[in-house]
C-alpha positions, 0 to 999 in steps of 0.5 A: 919385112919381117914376121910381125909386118905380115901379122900386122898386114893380116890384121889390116894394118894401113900403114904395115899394108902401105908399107908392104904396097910400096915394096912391091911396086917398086919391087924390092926383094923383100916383098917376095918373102912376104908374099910367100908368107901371105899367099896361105891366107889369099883367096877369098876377096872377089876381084873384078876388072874394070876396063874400057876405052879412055873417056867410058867413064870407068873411074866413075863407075869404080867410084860407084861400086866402092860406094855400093860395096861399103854400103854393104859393109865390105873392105875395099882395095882399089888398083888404080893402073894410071899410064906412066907419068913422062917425068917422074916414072911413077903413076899419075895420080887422075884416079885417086883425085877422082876418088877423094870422097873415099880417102878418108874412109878406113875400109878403102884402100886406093892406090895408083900403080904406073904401067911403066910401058908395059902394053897390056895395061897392067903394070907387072906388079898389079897381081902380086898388089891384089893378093897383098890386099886380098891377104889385108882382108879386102873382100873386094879388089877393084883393078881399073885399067889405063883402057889401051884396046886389045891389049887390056886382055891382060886383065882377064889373067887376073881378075874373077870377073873382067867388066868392060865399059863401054858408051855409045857414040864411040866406033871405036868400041865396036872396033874393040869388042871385034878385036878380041875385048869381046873374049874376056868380057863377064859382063858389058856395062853401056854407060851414058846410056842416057846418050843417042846410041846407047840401043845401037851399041847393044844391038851390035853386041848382041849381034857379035854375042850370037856369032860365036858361043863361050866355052864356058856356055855364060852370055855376058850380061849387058847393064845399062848404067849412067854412072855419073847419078848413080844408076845401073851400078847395083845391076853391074855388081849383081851381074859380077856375083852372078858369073862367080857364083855360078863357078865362072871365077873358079874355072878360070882360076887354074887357066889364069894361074897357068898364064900368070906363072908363064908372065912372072917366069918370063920377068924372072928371067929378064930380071937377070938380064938387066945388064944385057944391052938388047941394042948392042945384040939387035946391031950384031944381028941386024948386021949379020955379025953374029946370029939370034940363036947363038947370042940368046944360047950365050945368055941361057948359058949364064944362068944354067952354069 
């Protein structure tokens, strides 16, 4: 990528912005110098994470808030982080069907990412896609997520404010927001709360809310919503402004940059490591031929020397 691709991308080229989205996710080197070079001119989109259990309807409500926002006149990316389709690796498309209504429009940007297995629901390459369309002059950056549970903690390194969508009749949303959701939610939307339940659920949150307190003192907001009319998704942005501006976003910054820089050191290292057959080592060691700590010395050795 040369220098004029990155002036193109600052300009918010879509086919340079295309281009540079392709390079990265399927992490070719040329999209490092890139990011090095647009990284000076990041910063300044807002980006919110949507997650939540499958079926919460969460691709409906980043439909809704894409709508709100070019309302408003804003650039728009939207990060769609699908489960790894089984035949071609890449991503199922579901998202971006469902947001058709935006495709045709300049000032949105949407694209499907594959998880490629990773279990946090964010495929490695989702931070590195938000700045790229950060730098591109998006001033909002949507990242929905696959919704797999506990797991989606991954998303709270990453976004400025994490919504988590929940709707009623599920136990097992409950059984997340226990599991640890509860930690990384700036704001709980209840969706189809037009549905039986819909006061139950924010009972129970609220009961979960008043058992232990956040460092930073904020209570998340619970919004009501039934995404499919409409309903509830001013309300939700409003509530995602209100936790940036009050300095949520930018206390987190140095926490999450200091968790993001361990998980990109930790795929740099695996990185030199794609000719080591894990299986052949865990053989060795399951039968007791060699140890864990001199094979892993064995493997440090190779890119000290």
């Amino acid at each position: 990528m040369s220098g004029s691709q990155t002036e193109k991308i600052l300009a918010g080229d879509l086919r340079a912005l295309a281009r540079a989205a392709t390079a990265i996710e399927n992490r070719k080197p040329e999209a490092d110098s890139l990011l090095k070079e647009l990284f000076p001119h990041t910063g300044k989109a807002l980006i919110i994470g949507i997650t939540g259990s499958p079926g919460a309807g969460k691709s409906t409500i980043v439909n809704c808030l894409v709508h709100q926002l070019r309302g408003e006149n804003k650039q728009v990316g939207v990060i769609a982080v699908d489960p790894t389709s089984p035949y071609t690796g890449g991503a199922i498309l579901g998202d971006r069907i469902r947001m058709l209504n935006h495709h045709a429009d300049p000032g949105v940007f949407i694209r499907s990412m594959a998880t490629r297995g990773w279990l946090g629901g964010l495929a490695s390459a989702t931070t590195d896609m938000a700045l790229l369309l950060d730098a591109a002059g998006k001033e909002a950056v949507i990242v929905e997520t696959v919704g797999v549970g506990q797991d989606e903690v991954e998303i709270a390194k990453l976004a400025d404010a994490t919504v988590v969508v929940l709707v009623p009749g599920m136990g097992d949303d409950v059984q997340a927001i226990k599991a640890g959701i509860m930690e990384i939610a700036d704001v709980f939307v209840i969706n189809k709360s037009d549905q039986p339940g819909a006061d139950r659920l924010e009972r129970e949150i609220k009961a979960i809310q008043s058992l232990s307190t956040r460092k930073d003192g904020w209570v998340p907001p619970i919004v009501r919503a039934v995404a499919t009319d409409g309903q509830g998704i001013a309300e939700t942005l409003t509530a995602v402004r209100s936790f940036v501006e009050r300095g949520g976003a930018k206390d987190r910054a140095v926490s999450n940059w200091s968790l993001r820089l361990r998980e990109m050191l930790r795929e740099r290292l695996l990185e030199k490591f794609v000719d080591v057959d894990f299986q052949v080592a865990a053989q060795e060691i399951a039968a007791r031929r060699s140890d864990p700590y001199t094979i892993i010395d064995g493997w440090l050795k190779r890119i000290s020397n």
